[in-house]
C-alpha angles and dihedrals in degrees: 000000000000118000123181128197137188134180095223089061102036144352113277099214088042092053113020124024108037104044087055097046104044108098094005125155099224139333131211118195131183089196107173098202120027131198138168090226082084081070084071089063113026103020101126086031102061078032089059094052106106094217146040116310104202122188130190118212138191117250139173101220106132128245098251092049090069082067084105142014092239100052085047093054096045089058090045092058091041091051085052090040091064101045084074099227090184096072090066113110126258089253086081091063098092088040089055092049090049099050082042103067087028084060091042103044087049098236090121113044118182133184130177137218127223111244089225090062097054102002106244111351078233089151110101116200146124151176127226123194096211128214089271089055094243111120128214132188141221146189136188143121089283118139114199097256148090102275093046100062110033108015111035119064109253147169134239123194102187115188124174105182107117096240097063083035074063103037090052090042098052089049088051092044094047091055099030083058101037120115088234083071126096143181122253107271111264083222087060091050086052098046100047088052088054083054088050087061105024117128117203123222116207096178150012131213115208125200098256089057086251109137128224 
């Protein structure tokens, strides 16, 4: 069966994405672009599936630097590093608690291709093996984030038949094997965990009244 969806007649989380994801079995996503902004829209939802969800992301960790575990780690954490992920407001306190014990519980798994292997990961698709076992499959132009799914205007394409459930499958196992993939950065895991807690301090008062 052949769904279409479109965000100037309904909202794609709404009618798309959740119902689909609470109580599933598993989820596979070639997302492009992740954020945990998604956790805004589909939080219960990815924290109801049963079983892994696994993403794979875009990077621009190079190609020599996946010599070793460690290299490919340390861009990693220098890629994070740059996206400045502490001038995000303290609203995304509560998102960052949440993908972390979603990261460390293994729930979410993530892993991230370098853009020399397959150009930009720009394709956007995934399959979800929903609560009744059966697996569908969808495509679109749908990053994994707030704004994709509930404030741009995008495109689904769902099919269920099993031949499109395989052909998506075999994209998202082919880059979710390949050597060019690596895990999220453990450094990453840890850092995102100290923005969950962090305080900010806006101001100091000194003793002799003066103010940092």
């Amino acid at each position: 069966m052949l769904n279409r969806f479109s965000s100037r007649r309904q909202r794609l989380d709404a009618s798309f994405l959740t119902p689909r994801l609470h109580g599933a079995l598993a989820y596979d996503r070639i997302a492009g672009y992740f954020s945990s902004s998604i956790l805004e829209v589909a939080g219960e939802a990815l924290e109801s599936v049963q079983g892994p969800v696994r993403m794979v992301c875009n990077s621009g960790v190079e190609a020599r630097d996946l010599i070793t575990a460690k290299a490919a780690q340390a861009t990693l954490r220098h890629e994070w590093c740059a996206f400045a992920p502490e001038k995000l407001s303290e609203a995304a306190k509560d998102r960052f608690a949440r993908l972390h014990k979603l990261l460390v519980s293994r729930k979410l798994q993530v892993r991230v291709v370098s853009d020399e292997r397959f150009g930009l990961i720009h394709g956007k698709a995934g399959v979800i093996r929903l609560a009744n076992g059966r697996r569908t499959a969808f495509i679109g132009g749908t990053n994994e984030s707030f704004s994709a799914w509930r404030l741009n205007y995008e495109l689904v394409w769902e099919d269920e038949s099993d031949e499109a459930v395989s052909w998506v499958q075999e994209e998202f196992d082919a880059l979710w094997h390949s050597p060019y993939a690596i895990p999220l950065a453990e450094l990453v895991v840890q850092d995102i965990e100290r923005l969950s807690r962090r305080e900010v301090i806006s101001s100091v008062i000194l003793k002799c009244g003066s103010r940092l």
